[in-house]
N, C-alpha and C positions, 0 to 999 in steps of 0.2 A: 484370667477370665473364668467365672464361675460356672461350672456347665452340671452340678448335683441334678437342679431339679429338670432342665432338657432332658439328661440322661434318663430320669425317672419315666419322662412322657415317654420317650424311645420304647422304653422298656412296656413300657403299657401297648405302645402301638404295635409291637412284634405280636401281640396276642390275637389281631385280628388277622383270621385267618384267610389265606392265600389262593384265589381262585387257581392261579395256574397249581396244575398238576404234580411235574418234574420239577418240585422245589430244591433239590438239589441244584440243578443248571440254572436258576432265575438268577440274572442277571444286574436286574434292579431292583434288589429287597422293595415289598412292599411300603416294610413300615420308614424306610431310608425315603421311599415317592414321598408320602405322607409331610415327615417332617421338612423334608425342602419346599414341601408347596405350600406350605404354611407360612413359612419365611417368605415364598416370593409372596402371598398374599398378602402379608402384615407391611412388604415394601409398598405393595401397590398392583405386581404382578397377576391381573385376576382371570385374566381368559388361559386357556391350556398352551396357547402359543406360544404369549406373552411368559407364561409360567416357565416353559421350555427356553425359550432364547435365555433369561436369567441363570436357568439351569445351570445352561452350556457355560457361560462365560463366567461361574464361579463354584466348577469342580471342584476349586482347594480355594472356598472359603471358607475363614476361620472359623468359626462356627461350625460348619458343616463336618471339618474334617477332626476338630477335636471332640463332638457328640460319636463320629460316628467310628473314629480313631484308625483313619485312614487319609493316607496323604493324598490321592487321586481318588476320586466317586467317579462311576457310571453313571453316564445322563443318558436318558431312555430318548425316544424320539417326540418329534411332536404328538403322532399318530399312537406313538406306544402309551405313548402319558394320559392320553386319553382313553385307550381304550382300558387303563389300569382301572379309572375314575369310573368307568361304568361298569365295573364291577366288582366293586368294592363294596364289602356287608355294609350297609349303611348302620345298621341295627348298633354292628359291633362298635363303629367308630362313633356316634351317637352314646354309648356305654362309658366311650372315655370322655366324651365331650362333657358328658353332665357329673363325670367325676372330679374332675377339674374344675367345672363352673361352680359345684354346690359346694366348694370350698367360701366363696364369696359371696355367699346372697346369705338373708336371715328370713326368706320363705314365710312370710308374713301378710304381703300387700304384692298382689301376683296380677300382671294383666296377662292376658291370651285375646291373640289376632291370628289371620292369615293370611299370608302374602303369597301372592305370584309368583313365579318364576316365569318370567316372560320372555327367556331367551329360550324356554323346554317345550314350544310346542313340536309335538312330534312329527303332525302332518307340514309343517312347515308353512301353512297358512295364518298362522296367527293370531285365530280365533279364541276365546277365553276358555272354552269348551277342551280344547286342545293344549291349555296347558299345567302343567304341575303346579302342585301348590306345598305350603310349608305352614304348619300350624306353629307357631312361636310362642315360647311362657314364658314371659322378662317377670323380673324380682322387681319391683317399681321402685323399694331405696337404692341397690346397687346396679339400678340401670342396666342390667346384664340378662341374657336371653340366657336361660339355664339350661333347656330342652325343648326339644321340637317333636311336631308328630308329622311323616310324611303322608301329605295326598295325592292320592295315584290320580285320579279324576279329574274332579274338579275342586275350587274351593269350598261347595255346598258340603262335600265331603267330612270338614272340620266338625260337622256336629257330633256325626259317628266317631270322632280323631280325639275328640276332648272325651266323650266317656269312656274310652276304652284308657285314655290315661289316668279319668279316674277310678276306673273300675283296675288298674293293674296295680295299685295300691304306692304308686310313685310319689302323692302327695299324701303327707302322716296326718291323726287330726290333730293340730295341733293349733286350729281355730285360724287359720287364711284365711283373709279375703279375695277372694276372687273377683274381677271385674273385666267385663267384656261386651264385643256388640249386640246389639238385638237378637240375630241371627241366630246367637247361642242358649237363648233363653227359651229354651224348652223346657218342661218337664220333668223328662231324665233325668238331666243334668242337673238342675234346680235343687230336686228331690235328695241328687245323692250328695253334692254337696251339703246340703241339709244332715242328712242320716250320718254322714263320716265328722262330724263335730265342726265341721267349716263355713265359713262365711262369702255371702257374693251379694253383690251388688248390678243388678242386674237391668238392662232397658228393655222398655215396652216398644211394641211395633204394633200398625192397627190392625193386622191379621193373627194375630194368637189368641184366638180360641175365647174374642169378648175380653182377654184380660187386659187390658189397656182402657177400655170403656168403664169394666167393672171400675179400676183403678182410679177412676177420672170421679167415674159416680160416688165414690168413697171417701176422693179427698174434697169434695164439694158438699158431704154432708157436715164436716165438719162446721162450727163456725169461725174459725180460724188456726191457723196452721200450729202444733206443740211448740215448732221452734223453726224458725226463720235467722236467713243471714244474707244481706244485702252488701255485695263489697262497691259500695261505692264510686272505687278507683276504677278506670277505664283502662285496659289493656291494647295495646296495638297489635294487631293482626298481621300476618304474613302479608295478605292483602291488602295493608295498609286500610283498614279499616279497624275503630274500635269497638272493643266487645265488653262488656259486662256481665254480669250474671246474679241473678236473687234464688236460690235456693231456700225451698219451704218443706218441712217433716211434718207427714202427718201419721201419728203414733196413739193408743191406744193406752189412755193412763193404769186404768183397771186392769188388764191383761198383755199377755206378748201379742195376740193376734189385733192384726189391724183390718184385715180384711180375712173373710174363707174364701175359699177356689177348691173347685170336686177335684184339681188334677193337683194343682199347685200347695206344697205344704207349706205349713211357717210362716208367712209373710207378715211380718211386725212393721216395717215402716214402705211409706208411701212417698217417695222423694219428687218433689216437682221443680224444676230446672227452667225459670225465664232467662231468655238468654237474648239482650238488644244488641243489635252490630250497628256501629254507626258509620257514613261513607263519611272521610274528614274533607272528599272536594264537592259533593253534592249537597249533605246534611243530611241524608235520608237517613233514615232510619227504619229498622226491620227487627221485631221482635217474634220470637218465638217460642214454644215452650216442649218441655221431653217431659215425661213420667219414668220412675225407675223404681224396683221394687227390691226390699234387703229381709234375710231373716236375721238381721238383729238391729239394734237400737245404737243410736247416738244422734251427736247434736246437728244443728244445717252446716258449721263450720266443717266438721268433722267430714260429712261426706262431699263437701264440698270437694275438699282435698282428696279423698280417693277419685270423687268422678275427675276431676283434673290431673291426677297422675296418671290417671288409664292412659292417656296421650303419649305418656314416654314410650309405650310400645312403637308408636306410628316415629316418633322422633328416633326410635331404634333401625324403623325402615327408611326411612330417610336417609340415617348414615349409612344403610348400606348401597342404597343407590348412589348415591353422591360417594362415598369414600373406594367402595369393591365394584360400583358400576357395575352392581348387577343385574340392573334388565339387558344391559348392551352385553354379556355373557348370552352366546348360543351355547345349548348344553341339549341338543337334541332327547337324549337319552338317557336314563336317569339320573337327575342331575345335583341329589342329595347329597352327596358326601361333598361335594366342592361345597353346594349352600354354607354344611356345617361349617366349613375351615371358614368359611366369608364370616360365620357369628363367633369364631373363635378370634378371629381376628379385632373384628368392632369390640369384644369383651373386653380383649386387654387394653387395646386406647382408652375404652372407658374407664377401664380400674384404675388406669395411669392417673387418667380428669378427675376423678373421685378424691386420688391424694393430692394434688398438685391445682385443682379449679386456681384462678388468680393470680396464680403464682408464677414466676416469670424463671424456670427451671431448664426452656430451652432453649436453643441460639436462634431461634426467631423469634421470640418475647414471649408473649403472654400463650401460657397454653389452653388448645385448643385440640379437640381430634383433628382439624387440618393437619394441626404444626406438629402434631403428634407422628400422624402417619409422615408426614412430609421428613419429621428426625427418623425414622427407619427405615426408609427409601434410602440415605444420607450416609445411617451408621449403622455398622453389624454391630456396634458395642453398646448403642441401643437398646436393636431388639435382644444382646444378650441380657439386658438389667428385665427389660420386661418381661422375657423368662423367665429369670429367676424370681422376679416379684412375684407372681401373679400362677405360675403354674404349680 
């Protein structure tokens, strides 16, 4: 069994440093918690109990003890394993997580969301108010959350979360597109993705500052749109209804500017989004329409595809609800460093699906993140292949 690149993460994880004190007497190496909760998470193991019972009943598994090169480990208790998890530099383990991940992305076509953490209300009421949030930045080709920013707050928070990411100079210009919800479309952001050579793709909402009206009025002066893409084909819906979509550019032949705005720089194209959903037991039908605004040029097919991959972000939360059962995780108190291990986890089943989509590689057929996580619940010799792929 190959354990180079385990040992390499090991080795990463020993650098984050050790709230308790007396680290001569600690008992339960930090970076040894770490790596076992990782493994129980990639099984399936996602609450600290659940985490713990696994613990206990594989002291001297293989894996564990040939990373750690000990024939019996120390399992800490339930209470102890928890209370390690809340306090633990997030920042630091965050540091390794995005080292590992930005081995696999080509940081190109970037969605940014934020999700809940719905088991971290602290007053224990349950209000949204009260509970953490995680700002998420998936690579939209390798499906993979590369880095997070934490919010202490609220969700509203992520506005202030994404500039300071881009202000701490983590994304290079290297001409990204960026794409995200309404909510982010301020200003700031806009602007500075603008000034650092980068691209986004951005939704209107009808409270920012007329620009959605301006937007409206601009693509109505036109007499018909630069370039339109109508897909015909009818998509089925979760909700078992179908959807379609007609995507219209409107673009400014003579210059890059499509519209001026006193706050907003650059705005070259004006994207308008018809979007029919059809009920298949009723026949109703319901149409709508989005406005989206880009500082650079391409065709309707072209951003058709970006606004349609921003989704993989929400398909990323998804797996985690569904695969790490993260809302049903209480985590009272800061509940970040588990988060990460929960998107370290979803990373590698995806990287797996990325080489393997169709392909019938495991002993319950056709692969899927199910049958993924379900072979690593199964086999330590598994998750040792996935280590070493992917880490």
């Amino acid at each position: 069994m190959k354990t180079k690149k385990q040992k390499k993460l090991l080795d990463y994880l020993k650098t984050i440093p050790d709230y308790r004190v007396d680290t001569g007497k600690i008992e339960y190496p930090l970076y040894e918690v770490l790596f076992m909760s990782l493994i129980a998470t990639l099984k399936g193991h996602n609450t600290y109990n659940d985490m713990n019972v696994w613990m206990k009943y594989n002291s001297n598994n293989k894996i564990l003890t040939r990373v750690f090169q000990k024939d019996v480990i120390n399992i800490p208790s339930s209470s102890t394993l928890h209370n390690i998890f809340i306090n633990i530099d997030n920042n630091a383990l965050e540091e390794i997580f995005r080292k590992f991940a930005s081995k696999h992305i080509q940081k190109k076509n970037i969605a940014i969301d934020g999700k809940w953490l719905r088991g971290s209300d602290v007053n224990g009421q349950y209000t949204q108010e009260g509970h953490c949030a995680v700002l998420n930045i998936l690579d939209k080709d390798s499906k993979i959350v590369f880095a997070h920013k934490f919010l202490n707050k609220d969700k509203k928070s992520e506005i202030k979360a994404f500039q300071e990411l881009l202000d701490d100079g983590f994304f290079s210009s290297d001409g990204q597109i960026f794409s995200f919800d309404a909510l982010l479309t301020q200003a700031d952001i806009l602007n500075t993705i603008d000034k650092q050579g980068n691209r986004y793709i951005a939704k209107l909402k009808d409270n920012q500052l007329h620009l959605k009206s301006k937007a409206i009025d601009t693509a109505n002066s036109f007499k018909s749109p630069i370039y339109s893409y109508d897909d015909k084909k009818q998509h089925l819906t979760e909700n078992n209804k179908l959807v379609s979509r007609k995507v219209e550019v409107f673009q400014n032949k003579d210059c890059d500017l499509v519209m001026h705005h006193d706050r907003f720089n650059n705005i070259q194209s004006i994207i308008k989004v018809t979007k029919t959903l059809t009920d298949q037991t009723t026949k109703e039908t319901t149409t709508t329409e989005q406005y989206l605004i880009s500082n650079f040029k391409t065709n309707a097919k072209d951003f058709k595809k970006i606004i349609l991959e921003h989704w993989r972000v929400e398909t990323y939360h998804y797996h985690l609800d569904m695969l790490t059962k993260e809302d049903d995780h209480i985590a009272y108190k800061d509940p970040y460093s588990i988060a990460i291990l929960r998107s370290w986890s979803i990373n590698l089943y995806q990287l797996f699906l990325n080489d393997n989509k169709d392909e019938k590689v495991l002993l319950g057929g056709k692969t899927t993140m199910a049958e993924i996580k379900r072979s690593c619940l199964h086999s330590d010799d598994f998750i040792a292949e996935l280590l070493e792929l992917y880490l």
